[in-house]
C-alpha positions as CSV (number, residue, x, y, z in Angstrom):
1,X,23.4,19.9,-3.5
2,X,21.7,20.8,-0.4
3,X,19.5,23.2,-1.5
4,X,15.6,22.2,-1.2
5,X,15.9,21.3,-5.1
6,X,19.1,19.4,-4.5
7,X,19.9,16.0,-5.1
8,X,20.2,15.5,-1.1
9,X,16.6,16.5,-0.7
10,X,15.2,14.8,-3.5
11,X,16.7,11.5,-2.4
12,X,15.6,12.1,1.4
13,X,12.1,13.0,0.1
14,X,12.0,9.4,-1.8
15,X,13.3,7.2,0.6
16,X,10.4,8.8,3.6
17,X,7.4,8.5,0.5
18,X,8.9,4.9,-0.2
19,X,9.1,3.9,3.3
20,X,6.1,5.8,4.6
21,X,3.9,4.0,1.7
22,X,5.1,0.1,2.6
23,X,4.7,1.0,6.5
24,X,1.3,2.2,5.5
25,X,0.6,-1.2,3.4
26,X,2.2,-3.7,6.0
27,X,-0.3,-2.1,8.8
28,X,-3.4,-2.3,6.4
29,X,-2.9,-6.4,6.4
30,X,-2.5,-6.8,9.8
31,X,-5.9,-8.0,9.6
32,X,-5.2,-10.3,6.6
33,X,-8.4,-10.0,4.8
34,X,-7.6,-6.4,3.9
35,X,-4.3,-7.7,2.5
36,X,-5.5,-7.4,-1.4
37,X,-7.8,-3.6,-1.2
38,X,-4.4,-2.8,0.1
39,X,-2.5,-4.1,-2.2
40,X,-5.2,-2.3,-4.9
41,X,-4.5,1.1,-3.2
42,X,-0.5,0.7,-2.6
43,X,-0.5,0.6,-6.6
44,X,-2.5,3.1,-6.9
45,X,-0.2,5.4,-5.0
46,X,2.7,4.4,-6.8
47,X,0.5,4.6,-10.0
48,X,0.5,8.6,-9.4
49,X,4.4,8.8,-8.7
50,X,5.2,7.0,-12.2
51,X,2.7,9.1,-13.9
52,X,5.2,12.5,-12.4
53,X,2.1,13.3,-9.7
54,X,2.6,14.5,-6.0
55,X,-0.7,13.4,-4.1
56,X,-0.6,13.2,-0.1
57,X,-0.1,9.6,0.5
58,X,-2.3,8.7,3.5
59,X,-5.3,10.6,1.7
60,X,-4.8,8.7,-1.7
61,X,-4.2,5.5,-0.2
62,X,-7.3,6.2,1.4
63,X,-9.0,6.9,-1.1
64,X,-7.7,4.0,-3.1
65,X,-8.4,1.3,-0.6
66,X,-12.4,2.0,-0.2
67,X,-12.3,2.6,-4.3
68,X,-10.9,-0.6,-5.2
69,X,-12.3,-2.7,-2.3
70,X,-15.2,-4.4,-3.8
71,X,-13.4,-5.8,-6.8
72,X,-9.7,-6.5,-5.1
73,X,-11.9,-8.6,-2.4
74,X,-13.8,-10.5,-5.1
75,X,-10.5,-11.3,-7.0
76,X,-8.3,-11.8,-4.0
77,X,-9.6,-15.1,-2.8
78,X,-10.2,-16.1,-6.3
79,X,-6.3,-15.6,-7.2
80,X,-5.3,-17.5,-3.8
81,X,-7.4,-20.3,-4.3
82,X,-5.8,-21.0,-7.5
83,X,-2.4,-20.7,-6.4
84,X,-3.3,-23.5,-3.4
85,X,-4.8,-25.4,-5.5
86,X,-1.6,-25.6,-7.5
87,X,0.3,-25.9,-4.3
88,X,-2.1,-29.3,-3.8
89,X,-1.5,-30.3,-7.7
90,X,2.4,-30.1,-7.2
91,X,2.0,-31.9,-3.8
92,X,0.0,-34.9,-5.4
93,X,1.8,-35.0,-8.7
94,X,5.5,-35.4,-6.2
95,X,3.5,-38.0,-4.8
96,X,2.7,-40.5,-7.7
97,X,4.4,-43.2,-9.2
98,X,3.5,-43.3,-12.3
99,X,5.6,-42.7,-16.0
100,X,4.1,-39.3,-17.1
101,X,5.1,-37.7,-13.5
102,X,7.4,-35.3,-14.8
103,X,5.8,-34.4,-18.0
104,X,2.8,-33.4,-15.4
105,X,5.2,-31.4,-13.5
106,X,6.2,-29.6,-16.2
107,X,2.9,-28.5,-17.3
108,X,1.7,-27.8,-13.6
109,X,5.3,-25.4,-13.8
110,X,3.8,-23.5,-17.0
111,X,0.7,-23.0,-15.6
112,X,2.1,-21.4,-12.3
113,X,4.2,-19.5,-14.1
114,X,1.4,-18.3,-16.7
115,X,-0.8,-17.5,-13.4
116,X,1.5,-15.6,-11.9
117,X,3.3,-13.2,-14.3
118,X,-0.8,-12.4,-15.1
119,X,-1.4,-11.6,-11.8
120,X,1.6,-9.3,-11.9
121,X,-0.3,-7.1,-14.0
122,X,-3.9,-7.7,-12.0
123,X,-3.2,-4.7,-10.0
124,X,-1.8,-2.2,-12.2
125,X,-4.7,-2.7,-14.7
126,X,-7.3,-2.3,-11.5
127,X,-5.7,1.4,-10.6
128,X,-5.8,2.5,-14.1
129,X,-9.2,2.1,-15.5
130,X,-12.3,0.6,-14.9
131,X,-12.9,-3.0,-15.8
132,X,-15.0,-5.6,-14.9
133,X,-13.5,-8.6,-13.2
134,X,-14.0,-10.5,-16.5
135,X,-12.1,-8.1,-18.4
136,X,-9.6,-7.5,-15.9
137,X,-8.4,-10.7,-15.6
138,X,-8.6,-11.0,-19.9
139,X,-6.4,-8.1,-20.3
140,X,-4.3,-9.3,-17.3
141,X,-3.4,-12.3,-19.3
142,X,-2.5,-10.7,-22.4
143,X,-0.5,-8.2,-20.9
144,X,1.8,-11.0,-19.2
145,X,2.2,-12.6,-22.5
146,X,2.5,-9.1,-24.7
147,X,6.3,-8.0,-25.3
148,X,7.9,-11.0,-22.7
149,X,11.5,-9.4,-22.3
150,X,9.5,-6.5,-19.8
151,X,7.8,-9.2,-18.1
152,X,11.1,-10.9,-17.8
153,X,13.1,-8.2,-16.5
154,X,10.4,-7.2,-14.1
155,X,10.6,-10.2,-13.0
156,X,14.5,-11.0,-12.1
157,X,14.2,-7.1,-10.7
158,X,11.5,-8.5,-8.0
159,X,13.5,-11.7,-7.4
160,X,16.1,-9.3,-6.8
161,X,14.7,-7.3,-4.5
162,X,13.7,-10.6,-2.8
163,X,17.5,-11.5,-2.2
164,X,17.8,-8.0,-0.9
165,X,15.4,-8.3,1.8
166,X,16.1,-11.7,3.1
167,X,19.7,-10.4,3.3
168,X,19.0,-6.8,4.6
169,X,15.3,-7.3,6.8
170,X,15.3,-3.5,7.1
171,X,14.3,-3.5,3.5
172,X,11.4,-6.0,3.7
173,X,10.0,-3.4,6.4
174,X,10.4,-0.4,4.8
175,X,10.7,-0.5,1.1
176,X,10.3,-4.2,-0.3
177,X,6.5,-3.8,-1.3
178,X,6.6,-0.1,-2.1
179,X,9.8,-0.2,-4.4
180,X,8.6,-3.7,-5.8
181,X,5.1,-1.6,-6.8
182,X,6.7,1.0,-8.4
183,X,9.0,-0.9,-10.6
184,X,6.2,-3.2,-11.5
185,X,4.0,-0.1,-12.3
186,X,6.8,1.6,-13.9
187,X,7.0,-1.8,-16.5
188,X,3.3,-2.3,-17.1
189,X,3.4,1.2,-18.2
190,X,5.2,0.7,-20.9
191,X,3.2,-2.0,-22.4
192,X,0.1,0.1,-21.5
193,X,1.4,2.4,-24.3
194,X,1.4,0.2,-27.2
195,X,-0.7,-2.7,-25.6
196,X,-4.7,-2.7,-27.4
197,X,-6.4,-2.8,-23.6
198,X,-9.9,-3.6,-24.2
């Protein structure tokens, strides 16, 4: 059990590459903008670990985070200005008076939900080929919508996690972001398989 193959080891050796990784994401947004090329690169890492590699982190989220800068930093904004201007949408629509209010709402609700469960699998396409933004955001889109149940579980997983961290902060700090990667990673991969990415 101890041994350096053991179960111990293997476990220790997880837990200081799962915290190590989301340290290493938190401090590259401290400056905010940088928040999405290291987003790009924290996926990347985690891309390797799924696919049964053993990189050195800091050098491969390195490498990763000047790699995917130029596209993550064009789609970035692009993603968070759709999700405020949803936030406004919602904010205005609570704020009329007229009959079709909630049929508005609900629509507004699909879309956000549409948008976000394609963004889920933004990232994991970015690390795993190369696609233009066009095509990234295409293929994003049918991956959210191809074989539902994976999105679905991915998704309670995160929320989750969530619940986790607002109970335990320790885990926000050290593993929220890296753990939530992998798992996402872990679930995209499996559509990747029998998904027709073009």
């Amino acid at each position: 059990m101890f041994k350096v193959d053991g179960l111990v080891h293997r476990v220790c050796t997880w837990i200081y590459r799962f915290s190590y990784l989301n340290l290493l994401f938190l401090v590259s947004c401290l400056p905010i903008i940088t928040i999405f090329p290291a987003a790009a690169a924290l996926f990347g890492v985690v891309r390797q670990w799924v696919k049964k590699n053993d990189p050195p982190v800091f050098t491969t989220y390195k490498l990763l985070f000047v790699e995917n800068f130029k596209q993550s930093m064009i789609l970035g904004p692009v993603v968070t200005g759709l999700f405020m201007l949803i936030f406004a949408d919602f904010y205005f629509i609570s704020r009329m008076q007229i009959g079709i209010k909630e049929i508005l709402f609900i629509c507004l609700l699909m879309i956000s939900f549409f948008l976000f469960i394609s963004v889920l699998y933004l990232l994991p396409l970015m690390v795993s080929g190369y696609y233009s933004s066009k095509q990234l955001v295409k293929n994003a889109f049918q991956l959210a919508i191809f074989k539902p149940f994976i999105t679905l579980v991915n998704l309670l997983t995160i929320i989750g996690l969530i619940f986790i961290s607002l109970r335990f902060s320790f885990f926000l700090v050290f593993f929220f972001f890296s753990v939530s990667a992998f798992i996402t990673y872990w679930f995209s991969e499996k559509k990747f398989i029998h998904a027709t990415i073009t």
